[in-house]
Every structure is written in structure tokens, then in C-alpha cells.
C-alpha positions in Angstrom: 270.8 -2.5 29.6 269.9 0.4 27.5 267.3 2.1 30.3 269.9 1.2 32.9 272.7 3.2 30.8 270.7 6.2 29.9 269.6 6.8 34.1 273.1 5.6 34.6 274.5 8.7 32.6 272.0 11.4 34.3 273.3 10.2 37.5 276.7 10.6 36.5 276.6 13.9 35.3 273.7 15.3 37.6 276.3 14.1 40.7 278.7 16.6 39.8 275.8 19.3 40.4 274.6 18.2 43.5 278.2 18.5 45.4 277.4 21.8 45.0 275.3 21.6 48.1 277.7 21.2 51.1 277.9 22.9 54.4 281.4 25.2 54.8 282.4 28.5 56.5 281.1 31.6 54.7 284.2 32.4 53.7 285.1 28.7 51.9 281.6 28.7 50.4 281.8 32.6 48.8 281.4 32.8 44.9 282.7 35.4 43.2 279.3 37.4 41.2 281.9 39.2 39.6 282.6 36.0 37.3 281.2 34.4 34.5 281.0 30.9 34.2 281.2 28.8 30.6 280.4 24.8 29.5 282.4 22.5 27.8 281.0 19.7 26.2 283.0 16.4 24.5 280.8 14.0 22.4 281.9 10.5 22.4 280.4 7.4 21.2 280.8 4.9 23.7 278.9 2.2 22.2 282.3 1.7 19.9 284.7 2.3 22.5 283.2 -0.2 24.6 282.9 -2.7 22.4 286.7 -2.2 20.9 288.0 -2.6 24.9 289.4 0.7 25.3 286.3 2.3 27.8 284.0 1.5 29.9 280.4 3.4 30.9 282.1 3.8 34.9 283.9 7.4 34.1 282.3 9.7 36.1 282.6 13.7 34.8 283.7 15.4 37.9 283.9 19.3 36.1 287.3 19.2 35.6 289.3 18.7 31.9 290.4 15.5 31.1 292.9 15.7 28.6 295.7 13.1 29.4 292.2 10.9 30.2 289.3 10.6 28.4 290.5 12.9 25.4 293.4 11.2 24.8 291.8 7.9 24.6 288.6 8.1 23.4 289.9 11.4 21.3 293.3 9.8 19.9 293.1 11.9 16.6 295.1 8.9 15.2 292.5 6.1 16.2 289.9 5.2 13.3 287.0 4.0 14.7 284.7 1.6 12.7 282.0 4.7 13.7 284.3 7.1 12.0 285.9 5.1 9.1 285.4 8.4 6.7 287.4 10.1 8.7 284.5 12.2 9.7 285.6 12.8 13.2 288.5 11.7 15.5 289.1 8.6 17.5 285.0 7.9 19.3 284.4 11.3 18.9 280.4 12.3 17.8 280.4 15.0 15.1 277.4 17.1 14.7 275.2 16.7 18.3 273.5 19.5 19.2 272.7 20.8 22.7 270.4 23.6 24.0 270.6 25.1 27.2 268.6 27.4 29.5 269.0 29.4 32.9 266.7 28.4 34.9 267.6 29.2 38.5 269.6 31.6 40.0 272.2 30.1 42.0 272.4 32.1 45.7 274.5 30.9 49.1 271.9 30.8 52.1 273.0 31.4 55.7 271.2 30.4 58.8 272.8 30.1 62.3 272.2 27.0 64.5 273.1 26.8 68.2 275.4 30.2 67.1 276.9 28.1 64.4 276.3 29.6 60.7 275.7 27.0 58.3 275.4 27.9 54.3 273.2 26.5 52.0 273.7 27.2 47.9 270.3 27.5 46.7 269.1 27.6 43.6 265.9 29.9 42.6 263.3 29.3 40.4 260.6 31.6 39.9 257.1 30.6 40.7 255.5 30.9 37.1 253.7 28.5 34.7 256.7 28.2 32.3 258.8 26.7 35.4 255.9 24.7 37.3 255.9 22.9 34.0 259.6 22.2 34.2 259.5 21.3 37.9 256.3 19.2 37.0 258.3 17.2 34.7 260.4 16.1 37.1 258.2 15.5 39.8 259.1 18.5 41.9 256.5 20.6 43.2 256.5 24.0 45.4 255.7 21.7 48.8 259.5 20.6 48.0 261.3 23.9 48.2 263.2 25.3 51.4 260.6 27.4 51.5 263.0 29.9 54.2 265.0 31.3 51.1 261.8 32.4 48.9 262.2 36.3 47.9 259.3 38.4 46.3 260.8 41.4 44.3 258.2 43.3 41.8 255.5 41.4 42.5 257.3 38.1 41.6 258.5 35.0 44.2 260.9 33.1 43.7 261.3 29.9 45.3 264.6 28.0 46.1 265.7 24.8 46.1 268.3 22.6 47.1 270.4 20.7 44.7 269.6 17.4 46.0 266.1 18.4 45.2 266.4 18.8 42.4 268.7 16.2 41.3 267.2 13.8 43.0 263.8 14.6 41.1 265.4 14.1 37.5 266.9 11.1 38.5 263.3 9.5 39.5 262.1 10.8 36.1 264.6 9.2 34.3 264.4 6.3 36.1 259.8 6.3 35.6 260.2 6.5 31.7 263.1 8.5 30.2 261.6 8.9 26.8 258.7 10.8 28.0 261.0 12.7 30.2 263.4 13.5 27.3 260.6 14.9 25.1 259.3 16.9 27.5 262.4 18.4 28.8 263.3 18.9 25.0 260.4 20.9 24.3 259.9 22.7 27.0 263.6 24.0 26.7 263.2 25.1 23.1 259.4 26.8 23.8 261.1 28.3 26.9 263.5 30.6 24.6 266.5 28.1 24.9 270.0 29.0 23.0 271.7 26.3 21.1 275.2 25.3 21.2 277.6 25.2 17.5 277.1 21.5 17.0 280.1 19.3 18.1 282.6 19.2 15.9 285.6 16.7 14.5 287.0 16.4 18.1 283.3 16.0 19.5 283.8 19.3 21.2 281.4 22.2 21.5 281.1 24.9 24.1 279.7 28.1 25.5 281.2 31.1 27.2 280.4 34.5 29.1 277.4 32.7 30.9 276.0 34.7 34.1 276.2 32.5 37.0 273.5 30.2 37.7 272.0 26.8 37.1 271.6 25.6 33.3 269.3 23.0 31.9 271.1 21.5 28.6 269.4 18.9 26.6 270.3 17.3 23.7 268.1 18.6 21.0 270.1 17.2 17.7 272.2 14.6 16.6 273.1 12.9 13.5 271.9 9.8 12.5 274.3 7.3 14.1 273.1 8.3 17.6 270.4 5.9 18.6 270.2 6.9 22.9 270.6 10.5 23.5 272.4 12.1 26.9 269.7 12.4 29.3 269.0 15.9 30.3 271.2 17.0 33.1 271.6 20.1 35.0 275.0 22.2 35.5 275.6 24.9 38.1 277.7 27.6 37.3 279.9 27.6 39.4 279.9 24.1 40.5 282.0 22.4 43.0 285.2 20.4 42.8 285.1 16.5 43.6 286.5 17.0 46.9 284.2 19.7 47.6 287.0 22.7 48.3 287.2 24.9 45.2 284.5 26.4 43.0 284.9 25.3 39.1 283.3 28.4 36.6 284.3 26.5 33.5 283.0 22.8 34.0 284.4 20.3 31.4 281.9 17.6 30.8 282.1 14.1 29.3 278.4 13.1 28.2 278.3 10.1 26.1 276.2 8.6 23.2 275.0 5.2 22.4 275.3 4.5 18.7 274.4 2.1 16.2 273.0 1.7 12.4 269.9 -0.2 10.9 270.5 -3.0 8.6 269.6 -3.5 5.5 269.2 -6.5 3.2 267.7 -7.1 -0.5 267.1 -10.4 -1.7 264.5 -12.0 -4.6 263.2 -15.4 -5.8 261.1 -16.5 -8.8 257.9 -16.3 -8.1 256.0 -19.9 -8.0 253.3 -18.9 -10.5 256.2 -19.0 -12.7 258.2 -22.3 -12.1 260.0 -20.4 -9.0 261.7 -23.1 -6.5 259.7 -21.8 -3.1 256.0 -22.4 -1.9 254.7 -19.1 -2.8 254.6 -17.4 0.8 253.6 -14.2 0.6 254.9 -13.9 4.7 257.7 -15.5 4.7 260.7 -13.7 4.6 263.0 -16.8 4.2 261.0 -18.8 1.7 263.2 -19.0 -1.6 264.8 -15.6 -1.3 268.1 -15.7 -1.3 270.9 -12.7 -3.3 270.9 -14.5 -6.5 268.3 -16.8 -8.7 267.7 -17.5 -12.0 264.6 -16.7 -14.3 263.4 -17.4 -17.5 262.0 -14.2 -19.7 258.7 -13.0 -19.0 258.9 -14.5 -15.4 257.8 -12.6 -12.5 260.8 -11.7 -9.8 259.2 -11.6 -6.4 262.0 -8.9 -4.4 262.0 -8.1 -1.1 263.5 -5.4 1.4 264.9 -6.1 4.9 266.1 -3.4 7.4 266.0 -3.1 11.1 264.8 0.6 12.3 267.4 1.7 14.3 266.4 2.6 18.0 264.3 6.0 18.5 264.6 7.5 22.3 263.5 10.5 22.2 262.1 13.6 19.7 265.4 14.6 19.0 266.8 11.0 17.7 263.1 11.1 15.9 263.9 10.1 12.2 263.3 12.6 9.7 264.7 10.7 6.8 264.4 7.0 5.9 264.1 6.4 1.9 265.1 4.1 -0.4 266.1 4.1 -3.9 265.8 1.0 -5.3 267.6 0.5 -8.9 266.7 -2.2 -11.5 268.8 -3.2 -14.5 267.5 -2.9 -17.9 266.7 -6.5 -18.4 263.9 -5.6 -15.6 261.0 -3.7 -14.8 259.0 -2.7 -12.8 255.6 -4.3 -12.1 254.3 -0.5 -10.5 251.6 -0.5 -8.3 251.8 -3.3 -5.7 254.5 -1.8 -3.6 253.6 -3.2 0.1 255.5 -1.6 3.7 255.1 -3.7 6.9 256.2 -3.3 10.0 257.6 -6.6 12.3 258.2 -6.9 15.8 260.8 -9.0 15.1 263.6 -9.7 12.8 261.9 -13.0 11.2 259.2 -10.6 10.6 256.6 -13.3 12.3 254.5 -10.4 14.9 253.0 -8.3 12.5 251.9 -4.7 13.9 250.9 -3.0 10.8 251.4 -2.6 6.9 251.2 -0.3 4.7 250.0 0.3 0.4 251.0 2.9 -1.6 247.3 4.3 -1.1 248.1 5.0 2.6 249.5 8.3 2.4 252.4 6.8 4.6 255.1 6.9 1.7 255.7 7.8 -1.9 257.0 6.1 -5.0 258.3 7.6 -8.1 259.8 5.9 -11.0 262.2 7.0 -12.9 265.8 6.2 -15.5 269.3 6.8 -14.6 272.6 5.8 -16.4 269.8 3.4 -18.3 268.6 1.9 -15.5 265.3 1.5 -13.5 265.2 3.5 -10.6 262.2 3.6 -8.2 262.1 5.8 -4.9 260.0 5.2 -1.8 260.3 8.1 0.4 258.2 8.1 3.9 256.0 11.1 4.3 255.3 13.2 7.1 252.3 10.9 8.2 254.7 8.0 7.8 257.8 9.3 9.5 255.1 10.4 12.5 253.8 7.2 13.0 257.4 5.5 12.8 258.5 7.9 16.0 255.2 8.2 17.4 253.5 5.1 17.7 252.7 3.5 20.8 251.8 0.2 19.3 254.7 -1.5 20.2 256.5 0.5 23.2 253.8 2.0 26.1 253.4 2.3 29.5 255.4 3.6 32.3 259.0 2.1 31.4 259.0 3.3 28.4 262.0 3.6 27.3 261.6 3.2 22.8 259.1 5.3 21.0 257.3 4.5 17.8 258.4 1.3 15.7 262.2 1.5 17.3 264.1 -1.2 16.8 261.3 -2.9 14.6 261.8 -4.4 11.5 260.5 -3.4 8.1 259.9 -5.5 4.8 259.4 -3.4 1.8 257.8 -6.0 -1.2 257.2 -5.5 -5.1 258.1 -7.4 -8.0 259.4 -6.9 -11.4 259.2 -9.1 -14.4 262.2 -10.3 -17.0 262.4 -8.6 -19.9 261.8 -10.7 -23.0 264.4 -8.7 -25.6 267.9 -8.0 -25.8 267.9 -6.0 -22.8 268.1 -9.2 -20.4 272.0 -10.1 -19.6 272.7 -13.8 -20.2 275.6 -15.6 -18.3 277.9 -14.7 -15.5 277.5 -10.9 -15.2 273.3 -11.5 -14.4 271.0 -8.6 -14.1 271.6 -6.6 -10.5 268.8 -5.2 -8.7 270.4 -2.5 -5.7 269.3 -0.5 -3.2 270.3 2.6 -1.2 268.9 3.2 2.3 269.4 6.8 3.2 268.4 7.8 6.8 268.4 11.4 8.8 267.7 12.8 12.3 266.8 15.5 13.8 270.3 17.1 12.5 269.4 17.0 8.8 272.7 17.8 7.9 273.9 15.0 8.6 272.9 11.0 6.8 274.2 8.1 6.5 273.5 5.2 3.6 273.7 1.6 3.4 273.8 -0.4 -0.1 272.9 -3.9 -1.0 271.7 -6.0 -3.9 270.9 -8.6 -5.5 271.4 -10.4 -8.9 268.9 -12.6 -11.6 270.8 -14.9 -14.5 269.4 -16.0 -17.3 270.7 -18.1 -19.9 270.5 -19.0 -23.9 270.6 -22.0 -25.9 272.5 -21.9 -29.1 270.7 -24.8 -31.9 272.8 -25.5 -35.1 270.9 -27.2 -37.3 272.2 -29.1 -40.5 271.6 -31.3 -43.4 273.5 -34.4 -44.4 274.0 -33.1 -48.0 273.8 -29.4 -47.3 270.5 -29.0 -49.7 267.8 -29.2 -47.1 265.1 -26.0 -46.5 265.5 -24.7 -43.1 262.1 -22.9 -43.1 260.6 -26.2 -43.0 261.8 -27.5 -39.7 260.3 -26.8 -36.4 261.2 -27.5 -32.5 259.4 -27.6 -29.6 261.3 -26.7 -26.5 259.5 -28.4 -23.1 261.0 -27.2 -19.6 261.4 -31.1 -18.0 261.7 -29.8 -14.6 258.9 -27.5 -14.3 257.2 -29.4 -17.0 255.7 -26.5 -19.4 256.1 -25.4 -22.8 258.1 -22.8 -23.9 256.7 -19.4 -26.1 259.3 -17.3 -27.4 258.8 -14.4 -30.2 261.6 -14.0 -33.1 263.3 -10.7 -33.7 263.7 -10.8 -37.1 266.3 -8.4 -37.2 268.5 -10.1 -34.8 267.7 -13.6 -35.8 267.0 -14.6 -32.5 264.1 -16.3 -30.3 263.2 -14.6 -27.2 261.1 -16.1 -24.5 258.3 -14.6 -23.7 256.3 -16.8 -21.3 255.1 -21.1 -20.8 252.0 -23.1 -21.2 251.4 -26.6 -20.2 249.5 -27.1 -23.4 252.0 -28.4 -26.5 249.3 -27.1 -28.8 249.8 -23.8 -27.8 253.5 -23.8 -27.3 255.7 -22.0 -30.0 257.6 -23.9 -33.1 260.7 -22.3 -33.2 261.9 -22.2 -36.7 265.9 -22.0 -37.8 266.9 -19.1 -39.8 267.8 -19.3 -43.3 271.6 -20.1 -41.9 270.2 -22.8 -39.8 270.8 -21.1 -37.0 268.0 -21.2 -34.2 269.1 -19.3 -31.3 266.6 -19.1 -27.8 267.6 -16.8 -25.2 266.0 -16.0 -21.9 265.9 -19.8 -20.4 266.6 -20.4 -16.6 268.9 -23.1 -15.4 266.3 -26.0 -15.9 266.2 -29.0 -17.6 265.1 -29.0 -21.4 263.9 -31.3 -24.3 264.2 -30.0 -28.0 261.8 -32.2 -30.0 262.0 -31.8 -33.8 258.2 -32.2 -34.9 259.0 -31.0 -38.4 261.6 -31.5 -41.0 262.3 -30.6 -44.7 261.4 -33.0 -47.3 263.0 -36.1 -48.2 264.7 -36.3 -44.8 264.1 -38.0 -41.4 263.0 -36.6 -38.3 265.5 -36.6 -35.9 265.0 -40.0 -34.2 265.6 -38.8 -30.5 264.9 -35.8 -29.2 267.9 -33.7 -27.4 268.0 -33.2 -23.9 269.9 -29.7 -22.8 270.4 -29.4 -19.0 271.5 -25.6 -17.7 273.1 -25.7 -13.9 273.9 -22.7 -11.7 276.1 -22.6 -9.0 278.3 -20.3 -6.8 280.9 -19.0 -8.7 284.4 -17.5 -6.9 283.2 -14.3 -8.0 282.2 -12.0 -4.6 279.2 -9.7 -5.4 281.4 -6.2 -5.2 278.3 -3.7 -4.3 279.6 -2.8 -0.1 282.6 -1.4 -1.5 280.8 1.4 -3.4 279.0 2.8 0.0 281.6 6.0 0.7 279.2 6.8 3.3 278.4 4.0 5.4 280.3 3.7 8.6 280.1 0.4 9.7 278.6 -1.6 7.0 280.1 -4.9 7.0 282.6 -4.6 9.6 284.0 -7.7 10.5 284.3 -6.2 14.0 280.7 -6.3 14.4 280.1 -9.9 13.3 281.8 -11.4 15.8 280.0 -9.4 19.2 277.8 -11.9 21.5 273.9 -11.2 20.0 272.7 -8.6 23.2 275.8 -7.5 24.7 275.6 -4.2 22.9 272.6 -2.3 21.5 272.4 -2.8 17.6 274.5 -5.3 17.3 275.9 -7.5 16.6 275.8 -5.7 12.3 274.3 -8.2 9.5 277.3 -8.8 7.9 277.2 -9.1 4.2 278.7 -10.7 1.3 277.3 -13.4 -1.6 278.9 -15.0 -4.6 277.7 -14.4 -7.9 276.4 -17.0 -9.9 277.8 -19.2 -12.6 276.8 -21.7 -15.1 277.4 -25.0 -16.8 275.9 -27.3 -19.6 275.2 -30.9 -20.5 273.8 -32.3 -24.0 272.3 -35.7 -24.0 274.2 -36.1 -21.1 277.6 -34.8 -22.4 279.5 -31.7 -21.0 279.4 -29.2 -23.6 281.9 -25.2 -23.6 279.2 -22.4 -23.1 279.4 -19.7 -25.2 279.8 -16.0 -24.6 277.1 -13.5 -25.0 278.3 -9.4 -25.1 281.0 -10.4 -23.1 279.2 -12.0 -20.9 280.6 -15.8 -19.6 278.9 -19.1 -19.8 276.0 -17.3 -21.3 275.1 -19.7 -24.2 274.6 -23.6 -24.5 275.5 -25.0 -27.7 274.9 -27.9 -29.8 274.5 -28.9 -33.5 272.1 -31.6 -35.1 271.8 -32.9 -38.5 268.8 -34.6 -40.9 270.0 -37.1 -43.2 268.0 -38.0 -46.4 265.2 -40.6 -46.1 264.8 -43.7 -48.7 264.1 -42.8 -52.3 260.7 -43.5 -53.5 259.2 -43.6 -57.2 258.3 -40.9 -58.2 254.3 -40.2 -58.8 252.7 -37.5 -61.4 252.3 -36.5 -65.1 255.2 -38.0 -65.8 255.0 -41.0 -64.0 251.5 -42.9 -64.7 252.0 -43.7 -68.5 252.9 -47.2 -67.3 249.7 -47.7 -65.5 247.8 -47.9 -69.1 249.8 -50.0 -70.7 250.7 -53.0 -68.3 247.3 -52.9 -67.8 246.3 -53.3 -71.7 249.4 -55.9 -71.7 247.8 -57.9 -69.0 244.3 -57.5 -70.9 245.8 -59.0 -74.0 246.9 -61.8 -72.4 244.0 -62.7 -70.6 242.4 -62.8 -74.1 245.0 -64.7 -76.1 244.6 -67.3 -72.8 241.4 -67.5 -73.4 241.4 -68.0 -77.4 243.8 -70.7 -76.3 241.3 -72.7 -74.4 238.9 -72.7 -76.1 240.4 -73.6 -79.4 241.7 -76.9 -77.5 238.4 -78.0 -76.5 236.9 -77.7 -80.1 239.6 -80.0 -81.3 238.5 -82.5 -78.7 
């Protein structure tokens, strides 16, 4: 549909030029030389108009102003298109194209006489030199094709002439062949070939040019701004040119060329990675593999993130990209783990047909780190290298029907990961830790950019141990816990901050000998933060002495869900035009180019908490909601025992001399009784 849109557009236009070749009396066909002619040009972006009902591609520019028409439509200064929701421009209007033109013929009426009947050509001359055998080359016209009758030689330099369907009819084939290649040609040749440009289009998608000698002008379309994915195929006007019905010369054609617009997409999403307990298989290609807009994390835990956006299309050299960055922001409770930064390129949007990927020692793009508003910011910015191959390539898009250039239309994954902090800078409960990213792309008109936002979020939780005695006398320095994840089954490690009083993750081991024995402090208070919403066991291995052990240990189970909370992060893009428009959503997959939009929106997280089995009020952390599971135990006093040391073996000595004395006086006893027998 595209290819047969862009040839359908040079045909429409370039049909107005060739009713300049028609047979009249000399004194019907006469132009006045004394004139000069002028073009004016309205920009509109049909891709919108189309798909809002209120256009269709059939309007045919015959020359002659459309006000009532096309302007009041598609121009409505009171119509807000989803392209120009920033008020940018009016109605479908495109602000900032820019066109070149060129005289490249002289325009000249021929007469010959047939059977005494004259008959009048209008010619157009081109003269014979290398500059405009390149043009006429381009379009697969050659000097065997002229009406070789006309040709002039003045100063040592011919000119040949041509008709208008010659002409015409040669761009059209070249469009038709492989308009890409055509477009760049045409675009360079017209700017090496001394080419003036046009005042870009402005808020009514109007620009034009005046006080022109009469003639035939090449314009191309040489910049636009960065919603424009198809530029206007190159078209020739004649000045004069000749009304629809073919009666009246028109010096000041009005023309109607459109655009085909559109926007990449753009999409951030993370997961934990598996090496630390995350809930996916670990695959490093799969784009769909535990990633999702929110997870959960425990400190010290590697965050596997991952970009998503679809390049828009690339037609020609002057929708070339010069621009496509991101800046990728962290919160404080997460950093960056630098170096491992990874581009690759897709044929498709599942990101299945690989066609190449890139490192950060490729010398295709840049990163740079950096802090803003205390936050991690990281910048990948394409280089010149990079941005050629993106527009260039032929890897994807070749042969004659081309009709794409470079990685058009592909899709790119950006990867890296960042790790949990493991200190006060990680934020527990409802408000998570977001992670956002700015796409920021340019064309050929620098001026002009456009941005899309997205993000994601990663929660982390706290549990909040109160530990007591029975009688209130107990040493809390003697007690220790081991905390063991049950659903990832590991060991926790955590570090205390003194200062704070607190115990902050810092990583797991399957090993209980190595795991951490987290110790109350002197209020009794043992407070772990940094936990993700798993299943734990708090196991008291040690207690003071003189009292029991706890006899069970206490099961704590942490559970995320999707809160009523809508992530709020599309509303801050002031620049992008059609982000999220629910307009888009619903347009049948293929019935327009770049479309239909990826439309966004995710709930943020929020969390609950069971002890041994009972539902139990989360606490608050820095204002932060159902940060903090709670619970309380107590150690009551064991049985007493006698008491053992200096002061309590005197008795030893004596029941044992007691016991001595009367195994004597037993003894006496006997044997006295036997004498008297």
C-alpha cells in the first residue's frame, strides 16, 4: 500500500503537468513571456485524515486553489488533529517540510504545419550537458527520446526538447522501478545542481515561491520534521501550466502534495534477573520472558531492563534520521551496572529475525552517565557510523522494489541492567523505585523532534520484628534470627547501619552457615528492609539466658498485586503527538502505515502481609504505603535450676562425710553383734 501511494501521488501531481501538452490554434496556445509564474505549496498529513474519515488519497491537484475544498477541510484551523495535539499546526496541516526546486527546462510552444494545418507543441528544453543527462538518466530518459525537430544550438550549446508526456511518463516508471533510489537521487542531484529552497511550511502547511521566469521546475522534498515517514515523490511543475479542461494557462499553480505520517514506539519494561530468584527462565532473547512494567526485588538483586521501539519508516535521504537517543533515568535506589549496554536490531516486532547487534565497543552509539534532580541518568546517543548504517543499510530492504532504506520499520531492543541498592536509598512500599526513559528522534529538519516517555517501576519491601521478654529483663544482644526466603529457598545477608538501627539486605546464599544472624537492637527492635514479595521463615537460633527458644519459627509471607493506582508517566510527554491515543488503538493492524500506536498504560503495584498465616496492617515507610510487615514475638523464662559455683558445693563435702560416718557406725554395729554371739 505504501509503494502504491507514493507512485500514486507522483501521478497525481505530475498529471497536472502533462495537460500542458495539447494541440490548439496558435492563438489559444500563446503564453504570455512577459509573465512570471509562482508555486504554492499546502502540506497535509494524510495519514491522519484518512484514518479520522474526513479524506481520502483520490484528490487530484489540478493547479487551481482549493480553499472551500481541501483547505477548509484538511486546514480547519479549529480541527485538532491527534498529529497536531500541541497545537503545532492547524487541522492535518505539516509544519516545517522543506522543498527545493530547480529550472530545468525552458518551456517553448512548437509549430509545425500538417496537410496546411498548424499544429503546436509546448516543449520543454533541456540542455544537452552532463549535469542534465544525469537528471534525465535518473528517470530513464535518454536523448533518443527527445523530438529531436525542436533542438536549437546557440553559443556553442544544444538544447534538446521534450514533450511533457516524455517526461512525465519517465518519472512515473522510476517511481514505479524503486522510488527510494529515485528519491535520493533526484534529491541530490537537485541540491548539487544549485537548487533554491523554499521557507519551510508553516502552521497552515503553506509555503511558496514567487517572481519565477517561466519554465519547467523540478521540486523535491528535501526536509521534513520527524513525523513524516513517506516523502512527496519528486514531481515536475510547468510554469505556466494548463487548466483541467485544457483552455486557460495557470502562472500561479496551487498544489496539494501530501505526506504519510507516523511515530515509532517505544516501550521499557524489567524483570529480576534468574541468578537472583527472578520469576523467568533467564532468556537472554526473549523479549517477553518475565518482563513486564513492574516487579519486585530484593536488595543487592540484579534488574535485568530492556528497551523496545519500532524505527519508524525511512524513504528516502531526506526522512533519513539524524537523531534517535535515549535518556534513560534510574532512581536512587538503583544503579547502574555500566558497561554491558547491548543494541540489536529485529526484523520483527517479537524481535525473533535477528539482523545485527551492537556493544558499546562498536563505535555505533555512545553512553554517558550522569546525576540529575538525584537521579541516575544514562544517555545512549547513536553516532554518525550508527545513524548511517540505520538509513543506509541494505540488509534488510534491496533490490529493485525497493521501496525502505536501512533498518526502516525494524525493531530495536536496547538491554542493560542495574542492581538494588542495599541502603536507605531503595523506596519500600507503594511508591516503588521508577526507572524512565525519553526517546528523542530528528530528521533531516533538525529543528524540528519529537519525544516519547515510558517507564517502569521495582518494589521492595521491609519486615518490621519486635522482639520481647516475658518479664521485660531479658539481653537483646544475645538473640539471633535467621531469615530463609521459602520460595526461592536461600538465605538471607543483610548489613546493620548502626546509625539507623536497621538491617539492610545485601545479597542470599543457600548455605545457613553463611547466612547473617540478625541481632535486635538494644530496644528490641530488629528491623530488615530490602525483601521482595516472597515467602519467609524467621528462625530464632539464639536467645538470652534463662529463657526458651521460641518453640516455632514465624512464617511472614509478602504479596504484590495490581494496585488502582495508574502509572502517571504519558501525561508528562508535552511533546509527543500521538502517544497513547486511543484513536490509534483501535485501527485494523495494516490498514495504515505505523499503526495501529502501542497504546500504553500499567498499574502500579501494591502489597499485603500474612504472619503465621494471619493478615497483619503494613506499616508506612517515608510516606510510602504498605511498605513494612510487622509482627512482635516474646521469650518467656525457662525452669529454674540450682544454682552451681563457689557458693553452691559446700554441701557436696559434708553429705558425703555424713554418709561416710554412717557407713562406719553400720559397720561397728555389725560387728559388735556377732562378737556377742
Amino acid at each position: 500500500m505504501k509503494k502504491l501511494f507514493a507512485v500514486l501521488l507522483a501521478v497525481l501531481i505530475v498529471s497536472s503537468f502533462s495537460l500542458t501538452a495539447f494541440a490548439a490554434t496558435a492563438d489559444d496556445a500563446t503564453i504570455d513571456d512577459t509573465q512570471t509564474g509562482s508555486i504554492s505549496l499546502y502540506k497535509y498529513d494524510i495519514t491522519n485524515a484518512e484514518k479520522d474519515g474526513v479524506w481520502d488519497s483520490s484528490y487530484v491537484s489540478t493547479g487551481v486553489r482549493d480553499a472551500s475544498g481541501v483547505e477548509a477541510v484538511l486546514g480547519d484551523p479549529t480541527r485538532v488533529s491527534a498529529l497536531n495535539a500541541n497545537g503545532s499546526a492547524y487541522g492535518y496541516a505539516v509544519r516545517g517540510v522543506e522543498f527545493s526546486y530547480l529550472k530545468v527546462a525552458d518551456i517553448r510552444t512548437f509549430t509545425e504545419s500538417d496537410n496546411g494545418a498548424e499544429h503546436i507543441k509546448v516543449l520543454y528544453g533541456i540542455v544537452n550537458s552532463e549535469q542534465n543527462a544525469g537528471l534525465l538518466s535518473a528517470i530513464g530518459v535518454s536523448a533518443s527520446d527527445r523530438y529531436a525537430p525542436a533542438d536549437t544550438t546557440e553559443g556553442g550549446q544544444t538544447t534538446y526538447y521534450y514533450s511533457a508526456d516524455t517526461l512525465s511518463g519517465g518519472l512515473r516508471t522510476a517511481l514505479e522501478a524503486n522510488s527510494t533510489t529515485l528519491k535520493n537521487a533526484l534529491e541530490t542531484y537537485i541540491q548539487s545542481a544549485g537548487s533554491v529552497v523554499m521557507t519551510e511550511t508553516d502552521a497552515f502547511g503553506h509555503t511558496a515561491v514567487s517572481d519565477l521566469p517561466l519554465g519547467l521546475y523540478l521540486v523535491v522534498e528535501t526536509g521534513v520534521p520527524e513525523m513524516v515517514t513517506s516523502t512527496t515523490a519528486p514531481f515536475f511543475v510547468s510554469l505556466p501550466m494548463t487548466a483541467g479542461d485544457g483552455s486557460s494557462w495557470i502562472y500561479d499553480p496551487v498544489l496539494y502534495p501530501k505526506n504519510e505520517t507516523g511515530i515509532p514506539s517505544l516501550e521499557k519494561t524489567l524483570r529480576e534477573d534468574k541468578a537472583d530468584g527472578g520469576k523467568n527462565s533467564g532468556s537472554a532473547d526473549s523479549i517477553s520472558d518475565g518482563y513486564a512494567h513492574t516487579a519486585t526485588a530484593s536488595a543487592g538483586d540484579l534488574i535485568d531492563y530492556q528497551i523496545i521501539s519500532s524505527l519508524p519508516s525511512i524513504t528516502s535521504e531526506a526522512s533519513y534520521l539524524t537523531e534517535y537517543g535515549f535518556v534513560d533515568t534510574l532512581s536512587r535506589g538503583i544503579a547502574y551496572n555500566k558497561g554491558d549496554v547491548k543494541l540489536a536490531f529485529y526484523k520483527d516486532a517479537a524481535c525473533t529475525d535477528k539482523i545485527t547487534e551492537w556493544t558499546e565497543s562498536s563505535g555505533k552509539f555512545t553512553v554517558s552517565y550522569g546525576i540529575s534532580e538525584n537521579r541516575s541518568v544514562m544517555s545512549i546517543s547513536m553516532t554518525a557510523s550508527g545513524l548511517a548504517e540505520i538509513n543506509t543499510s541494505s540488509a534488510v530492504y534491496a533490490g529493485a522494489s525497493m521501496v525502505n532504506s536501512g533498518y526502516s520499520d525494524c525493531t530495536l531492543r536496547i538491554t542493560y541492567k542495574g542492581r538494588l541498592n542495599t541502603s536507605n536509598l531503595v523506596s519500600l512500599g507503594d511508591a516503588g523505585n521508577s526507572n524512565a526513559v525519553v526517546l528523542t528522534w530528528k530528521r533531516s529538519n533538525t529543528d524540528y523532534y519529537d519525544t516519547l516517555v515510558d517507564d517502569c517501576h521495582v518494589f521492595s519491601y521491609g519486615i518490621d520484628v519486635t522482639k520481647q521478654f516475658s518479664d521485660g529483663r531479658g539481653d537483646f544482644s544475645k538473640v539471633k534470627f535467621l531469615c530463609h526466603n521459602d520460595t526461592d529457598n536461600y538465605y538471607l545477608t543483610a548489613a546493620l547501619n548502626a546509625g539507623e538501627g536497621v538491617w539492610y539486605v545485601t545479597g542470599h546464599t543457600t548455605a545457613e552457615e553463611e547466612a547473617t544472624q540478625l541481632v535486635p537492637t538494644s530496644a528490641g527492635k530488629l528491623v530488615l528492609k530490602g525483601v521482595e514479595d516472597d515467602a519467609y521463615t524467621f528462625t530464632e537460633v539464639q536467645t538470652a539466658n534463662g529463657y526458651t527458644l521460641l518453640k516455632h519459627s514465624v512464617r511472614v509471607v509478602l504479596t504484590a498485586v495490581e494496585g488502582n493506582t495508574a502509572c502517571d508517566i504519558y501525561g508528562t510527554d508535552t511533546l509527543g503527538l500521538i502517544q497513547n491515543d486511543p484513536r490509534y488503538a483501535s485501527v485494523p493492524a495494516g490498514q495504515f502505515h505505523n499503526m495501529p500506536q502501542c497504546h500504553l498504560e500499567h498499574k502500579l503495584l501494591t502489597a499485603s502481609a500474612t504472619v503465621d498465616g494471619g493478615d497483619v496492617t503494613m506499616l508506612s515507610d517515608s510516606g510510602s504505603y504498605n511498605a513494612v510487615a510487622p509482627f512482635t514475638v516474646v521469650n518467656t523464662r525457662g525452669f529454674d535450676l540450682p544454682q552451681t559455683g563457689s557458693r553452691g558445693t559446700w554441701m557436696y563435702p559434708v553429705v558425703g562425710l555424713s554418709m561416710l560416718a554412717l557407713c562406719i557406725a553400720g559397720i561397728v554395729l555389725v560387728s559388735r553383734k556377732k562378737l556377742d554371739t
